[in-house]
C-alpha positions in Angstrom: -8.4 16.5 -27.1 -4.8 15.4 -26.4 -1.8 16.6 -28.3 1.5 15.0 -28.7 4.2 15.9 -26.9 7.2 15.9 -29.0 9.5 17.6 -26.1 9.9 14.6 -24.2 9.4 10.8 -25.0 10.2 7.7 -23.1 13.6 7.1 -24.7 14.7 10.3 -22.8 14.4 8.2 -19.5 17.3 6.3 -20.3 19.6 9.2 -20.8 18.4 11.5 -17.7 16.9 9.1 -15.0 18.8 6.7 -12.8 17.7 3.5 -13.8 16.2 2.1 -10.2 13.0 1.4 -12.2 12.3 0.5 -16.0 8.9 2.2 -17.2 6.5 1.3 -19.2 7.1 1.9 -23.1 4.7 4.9 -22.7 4.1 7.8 -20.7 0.8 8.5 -19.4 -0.1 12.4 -19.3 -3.6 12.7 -18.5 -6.2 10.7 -16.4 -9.5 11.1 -15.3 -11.3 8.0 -13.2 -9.6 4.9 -13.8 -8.9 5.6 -17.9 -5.3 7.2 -18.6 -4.0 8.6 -21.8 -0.6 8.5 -23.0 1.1 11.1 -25.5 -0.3 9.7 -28.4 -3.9 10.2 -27.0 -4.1 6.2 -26.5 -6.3 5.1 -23.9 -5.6 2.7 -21.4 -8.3 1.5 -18.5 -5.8 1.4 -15.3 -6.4 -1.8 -12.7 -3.3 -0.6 -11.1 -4.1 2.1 -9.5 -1.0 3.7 -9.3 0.2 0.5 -7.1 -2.9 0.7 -4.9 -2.6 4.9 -4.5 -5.3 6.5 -6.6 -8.0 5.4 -4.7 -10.4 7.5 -5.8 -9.2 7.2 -9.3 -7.6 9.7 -11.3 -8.4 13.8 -11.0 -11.3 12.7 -8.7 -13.0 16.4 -9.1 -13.9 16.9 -5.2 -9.9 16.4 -4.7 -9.1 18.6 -7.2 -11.4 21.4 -6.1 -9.9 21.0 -2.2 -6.0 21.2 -4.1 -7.0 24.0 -5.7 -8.6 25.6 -2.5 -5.8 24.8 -0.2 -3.6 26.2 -2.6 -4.4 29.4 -2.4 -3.9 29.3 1.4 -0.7 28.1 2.9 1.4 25.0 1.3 4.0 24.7 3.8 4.9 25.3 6.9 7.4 22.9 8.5 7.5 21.3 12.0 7.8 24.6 13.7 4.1 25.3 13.2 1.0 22.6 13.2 -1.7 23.3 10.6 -5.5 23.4 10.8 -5.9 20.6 7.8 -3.5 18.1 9.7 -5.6 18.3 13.2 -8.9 17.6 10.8 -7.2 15.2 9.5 -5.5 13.4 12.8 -9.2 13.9 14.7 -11.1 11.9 11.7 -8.0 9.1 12.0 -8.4 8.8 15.3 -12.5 8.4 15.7 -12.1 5.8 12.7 -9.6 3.8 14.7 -8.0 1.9 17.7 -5.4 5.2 17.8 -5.5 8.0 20.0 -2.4 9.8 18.6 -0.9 10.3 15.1 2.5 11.2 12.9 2.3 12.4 9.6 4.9 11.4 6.9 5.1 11.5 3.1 5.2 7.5 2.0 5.0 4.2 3.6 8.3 3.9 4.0 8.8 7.0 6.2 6.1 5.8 8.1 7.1 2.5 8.6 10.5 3.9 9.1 8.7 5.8 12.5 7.4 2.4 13.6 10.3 0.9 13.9 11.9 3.6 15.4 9.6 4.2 18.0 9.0 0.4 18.8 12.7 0.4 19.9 12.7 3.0 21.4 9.6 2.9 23.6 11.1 -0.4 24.7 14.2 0.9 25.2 12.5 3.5 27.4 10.4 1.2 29.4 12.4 -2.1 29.4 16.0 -2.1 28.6 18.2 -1.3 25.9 18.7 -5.1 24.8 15.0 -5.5 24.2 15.6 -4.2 20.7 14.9 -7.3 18.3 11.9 -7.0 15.7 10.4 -10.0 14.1 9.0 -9.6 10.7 8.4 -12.3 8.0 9.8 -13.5 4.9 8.7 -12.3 1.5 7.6 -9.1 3.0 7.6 -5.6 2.1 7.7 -2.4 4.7 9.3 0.2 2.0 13.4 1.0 0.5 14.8 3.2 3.2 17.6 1.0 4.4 16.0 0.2 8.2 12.8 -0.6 6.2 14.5 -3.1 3.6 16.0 -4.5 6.3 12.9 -5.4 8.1 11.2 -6.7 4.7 11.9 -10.0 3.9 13.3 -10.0 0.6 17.0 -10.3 0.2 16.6 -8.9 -3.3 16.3 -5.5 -2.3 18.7 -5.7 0.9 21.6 -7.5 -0.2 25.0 -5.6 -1.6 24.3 -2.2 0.2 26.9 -3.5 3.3 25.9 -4.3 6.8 22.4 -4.3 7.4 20.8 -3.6 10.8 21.2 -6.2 13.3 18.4 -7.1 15.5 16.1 -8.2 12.5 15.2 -11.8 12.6 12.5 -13.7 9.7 9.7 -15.9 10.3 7.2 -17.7 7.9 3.8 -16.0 7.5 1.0 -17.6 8.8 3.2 -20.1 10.7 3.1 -19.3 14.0 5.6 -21.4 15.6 8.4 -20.2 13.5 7.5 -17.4 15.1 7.3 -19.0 18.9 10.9 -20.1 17.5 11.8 -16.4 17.8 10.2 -14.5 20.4 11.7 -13.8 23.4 12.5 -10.8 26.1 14.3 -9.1 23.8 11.8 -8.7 21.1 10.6 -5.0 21.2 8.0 -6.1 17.9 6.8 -8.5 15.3 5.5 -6.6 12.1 4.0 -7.4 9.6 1.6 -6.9 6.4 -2.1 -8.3 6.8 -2.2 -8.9 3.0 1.5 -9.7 1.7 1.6 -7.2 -1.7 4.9 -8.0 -2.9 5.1 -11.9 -1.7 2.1 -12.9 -3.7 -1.1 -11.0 -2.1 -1.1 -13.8 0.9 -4.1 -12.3 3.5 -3.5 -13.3 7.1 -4.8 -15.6 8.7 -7.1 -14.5 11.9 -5.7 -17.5 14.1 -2.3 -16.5 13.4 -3.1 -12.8 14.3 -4.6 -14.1 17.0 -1.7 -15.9 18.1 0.3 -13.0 17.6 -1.4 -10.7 19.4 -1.3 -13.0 22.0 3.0 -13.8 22.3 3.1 -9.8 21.7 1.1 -9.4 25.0 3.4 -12.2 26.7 6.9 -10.9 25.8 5.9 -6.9 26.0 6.3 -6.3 22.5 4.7 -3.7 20.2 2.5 -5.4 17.7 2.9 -3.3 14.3 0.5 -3.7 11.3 1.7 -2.1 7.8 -1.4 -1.2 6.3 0.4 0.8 3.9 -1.3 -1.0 0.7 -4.3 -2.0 2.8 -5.6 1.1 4.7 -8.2 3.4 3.8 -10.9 1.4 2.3 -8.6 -1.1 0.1 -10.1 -4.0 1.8 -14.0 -2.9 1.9 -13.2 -1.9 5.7 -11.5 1.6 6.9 -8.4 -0.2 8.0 -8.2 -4.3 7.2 -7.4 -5.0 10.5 -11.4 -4.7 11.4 -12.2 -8.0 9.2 -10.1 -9.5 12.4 -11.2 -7.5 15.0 -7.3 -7.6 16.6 -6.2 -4.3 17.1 -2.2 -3.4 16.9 -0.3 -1.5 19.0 1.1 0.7 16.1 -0.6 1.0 12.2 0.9 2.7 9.3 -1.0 3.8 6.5 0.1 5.5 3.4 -0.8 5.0 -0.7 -5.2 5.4 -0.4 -4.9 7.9 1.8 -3.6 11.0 -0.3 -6.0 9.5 -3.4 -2.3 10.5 -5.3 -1.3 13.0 -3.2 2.1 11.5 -1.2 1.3 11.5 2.6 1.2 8.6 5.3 0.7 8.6 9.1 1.9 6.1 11.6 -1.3 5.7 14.2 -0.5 4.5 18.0 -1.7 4.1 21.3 -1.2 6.7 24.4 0.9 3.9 26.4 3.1 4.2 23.0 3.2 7.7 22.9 4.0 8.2 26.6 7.7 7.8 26.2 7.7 10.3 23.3 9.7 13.4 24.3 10.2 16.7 21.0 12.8 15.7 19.0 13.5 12.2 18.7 12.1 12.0 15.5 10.5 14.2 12.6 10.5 15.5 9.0 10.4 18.8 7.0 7.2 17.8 4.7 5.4 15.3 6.9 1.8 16.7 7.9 2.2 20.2 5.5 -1.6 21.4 4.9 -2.0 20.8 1.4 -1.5 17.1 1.6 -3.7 17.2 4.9 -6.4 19.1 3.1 -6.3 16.3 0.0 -6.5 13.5 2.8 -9.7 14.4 4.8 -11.3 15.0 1.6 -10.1 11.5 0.6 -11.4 10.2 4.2 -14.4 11.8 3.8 -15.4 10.1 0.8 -14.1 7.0 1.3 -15.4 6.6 5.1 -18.8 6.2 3.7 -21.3 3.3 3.5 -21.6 3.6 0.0 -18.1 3.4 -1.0 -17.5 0.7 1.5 -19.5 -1.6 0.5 -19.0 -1.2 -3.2 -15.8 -2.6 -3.0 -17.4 -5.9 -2.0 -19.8 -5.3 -5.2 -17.0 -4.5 -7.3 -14.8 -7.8 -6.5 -17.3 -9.7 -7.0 -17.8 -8.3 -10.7 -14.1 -8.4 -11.6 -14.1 -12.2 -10.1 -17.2 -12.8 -12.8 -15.4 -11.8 -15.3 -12.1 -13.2 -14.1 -13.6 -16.8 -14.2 -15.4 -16.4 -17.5 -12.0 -15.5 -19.0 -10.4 -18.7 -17.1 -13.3 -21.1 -18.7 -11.6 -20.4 -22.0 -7.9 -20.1 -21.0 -7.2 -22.2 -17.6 -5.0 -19.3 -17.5 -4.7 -19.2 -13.3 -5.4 -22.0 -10.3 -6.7 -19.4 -7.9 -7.6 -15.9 -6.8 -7.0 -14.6 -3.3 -6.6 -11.5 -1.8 -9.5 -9.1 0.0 -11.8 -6.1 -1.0 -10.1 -4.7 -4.2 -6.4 -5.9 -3.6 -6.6 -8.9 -6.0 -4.2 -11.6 -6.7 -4.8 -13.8 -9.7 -2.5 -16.9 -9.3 -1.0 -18.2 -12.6 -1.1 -21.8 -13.4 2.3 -22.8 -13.9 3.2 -23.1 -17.7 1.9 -19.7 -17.9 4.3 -18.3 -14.8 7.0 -17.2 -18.3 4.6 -15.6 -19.8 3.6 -13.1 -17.1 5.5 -10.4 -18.5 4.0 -10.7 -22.1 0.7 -11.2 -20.5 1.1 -7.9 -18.9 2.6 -6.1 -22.3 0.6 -7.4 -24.4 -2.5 -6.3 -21.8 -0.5 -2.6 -22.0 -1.0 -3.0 -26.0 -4.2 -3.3 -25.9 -5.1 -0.4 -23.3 -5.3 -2.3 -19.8 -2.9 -2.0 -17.3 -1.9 -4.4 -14.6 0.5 -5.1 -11.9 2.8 -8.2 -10.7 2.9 -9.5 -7.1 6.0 -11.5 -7.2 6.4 -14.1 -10.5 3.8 -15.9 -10.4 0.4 -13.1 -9.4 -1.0 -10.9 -11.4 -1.8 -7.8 -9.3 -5.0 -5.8 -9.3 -5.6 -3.1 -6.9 -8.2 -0.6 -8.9 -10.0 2.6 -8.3 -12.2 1.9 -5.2 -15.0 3.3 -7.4 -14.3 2.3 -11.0 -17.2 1.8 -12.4 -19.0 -1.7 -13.8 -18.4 -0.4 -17.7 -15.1 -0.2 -16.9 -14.4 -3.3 -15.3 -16.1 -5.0 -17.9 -14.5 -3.2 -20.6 -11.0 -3.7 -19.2 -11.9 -7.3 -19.6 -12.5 -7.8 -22.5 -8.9 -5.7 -23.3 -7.6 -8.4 -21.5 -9.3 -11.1 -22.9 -8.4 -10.1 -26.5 -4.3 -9.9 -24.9 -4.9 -13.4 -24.0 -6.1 -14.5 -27.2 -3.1 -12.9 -28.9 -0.9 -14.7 -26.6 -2.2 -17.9 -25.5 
């Protein structure tokens, strides 16, 4: 049973928080697999997954039985000390992957922040100090510390904070010669996103990762995937970068990997890590035990055949009932995407009415995301089950009647 909570409601937002985001008209306050409740006890089936984070669904009980473990141990201990969950955790990264070293941070942008970073530098260290340029691509997303806006390519969330970074330079994804356009001995990396979240959920291309792979190789620059929203089983692989089989010089990872908790890791090679020297980088949190501990348990049940290849299972359910609903309301032109990051592409007299499609979905207890102005976003549970799927389409169905 849920009681209301009169203490607090959603108006009180307004008058304490600083308005960077604009919540939902509710507030959710409990959650157990991919079903929320808000304070009036409503029920909501959740397709968002926390923006692609709660991988394992909500409370998942194995995660809450290692939080509850580790807490009882040691929470903290800064970078003065390593911890025994955080080598676990680094050992079962590393055997999953290309890497042979890792950093621990708190979100993607931290980690991305590290990236970029370490790609200058390293070529600072090995080439020369000009060799500093990144190429990244338009409509991309690598996180809101002000390096990492930078490198996205989205003016909308760069512009009016005063001189940006210089050294940044834009291409088009999946064009490869406005790349070729760019690159030259003073690029020190191209980076980008294998599935663009925020530009539209656009998957790469293998040719033009192979391409890229190939120029990186050519000009001595760092190849850097942010697999922030992709890693950890998103895609029905460990790391999406296996569906290509190119492997990057540098990987960050973040949102699946704590299942909720906030922890991410940048991944690299040893060539990379042979210019690193103590102290040219670090953090107070990044790496603490209890987050560690939550993130091998996540591995460990992710990293399995079973939940691997449900994600493949599951897709293929939530397109079935994707294209029943579009038989009755031509609603979008396409879906794209991979694994269980899902873009459903509005036709485009219905691109207004995204917003009301996705309150009026809220009203009637299912929850969805946007990818630009034109997608609707779905990045569930890794595990949510086939009732639930099912049931959360037919919510959305009846908002579509409603509306359309």
């Amino acid at each position: 049973m849920i009681l209301k909570n009169t203490s607090v409601t959603r108006n009180n937002f307004d008058d304490l928080i600083l308005p960077f985001y604009k919540p939902s008209y509710f507030i959710p306050v409990k959650g157990q697999g991919s079903r929320i409740w808000d304070q009036e006890g409503k029920e909501y089936i959740d397709f968002s997954g926390g923006i692609a984070v709660t991988s394992l669904g909500h409370c998942h009980p194995i995660l809450n039985k290692v939080l509850n473990y580790q807490s009882k141990k040691i929470w903290h201990t800064s970078n003065i000390f390593t911890n025994e969950p955080s080598l676990r955790l680094a050992k079962k990264l590393i055997l999953s992957s290309f890497a042979s070293y890792v950093f621990f941070a708190n979100s993607g942008a931290e980690a991305n922040e590290a990236a970029f970073k370490l790609a200058r530098y390293y070529a600072a260290k090995k080439y020369h100090l000009k060799k500093n340029n990144i190429i990244s691509f338009y409509n991309s997303f690598h996180g809101r510390t002000f390096f990492t806006v930078s490198v996205g390519g989205q003016a909308k969330y760069s512009d009016c904070f005063g001189p940006k970074p210089s050294g940044i330079q834009h291409a088009e994804f999946n064009k490869i010669e406005s790349v070729r356009k760019l690159i030259n001995k003073n690029t020190c990396a191209i980076v980008l996103e294998l599935i663009q979240g925020e530009g539209g959920i656009i998957p790469a291309s293998k040719p033009f990762l192979e391409e890229l792979r190939i120029l990186c190789n050519k000009y001595n620059a760092l190849l850097i995937f942010d697999e922030v929203q992709t890693g950890i089983g998103r895609t029905g692989k460990l790391f999406a970068y296996e569906h290509y089989s190119i492997k990057p010089d540098i990987l960050t990872i973040a949102k699946s990997l704590g299942g909720g908790f906030p922890i991410s890791a940048m991944l690299t090679t040893s060539e990379v890590k042979s210019v690193i020297k103590p102290g040219i980088h670090g953090t107070t949190y990044g790496g603490n035990p209890l987050a560690c501990a939550i993130a091998e348990a996540t591995i460990d049940i992710i990293n399995t055949k079973e939940v691997l290849s449900g994600v493949q299972k599951k897709l293929s359910k939530i397109i079935f009932e994707l294209n029943i609903i579009n038989e009755r309301f031509k609603l979008f032109k396409e879906i794209r995407g991979m694994g269980l990051l899902v873009g459903i592409v509005l036709e485009q007299k219905f691109i207004k009415k995204i917003y009301e499609i996705l309150y009026v979905s809220f009203l009637e207890g299912v929850i969805f995301l946007t990818a630009g102005n034109n997608v609707i976003r779905m990045a569930p549970s890794l595990i949510i089950t086939e009732i639930d799927i099912i049931e959360g389409m037919k919510r959305f169905c009846c908002a579509l009647e409603k509306i359309l």
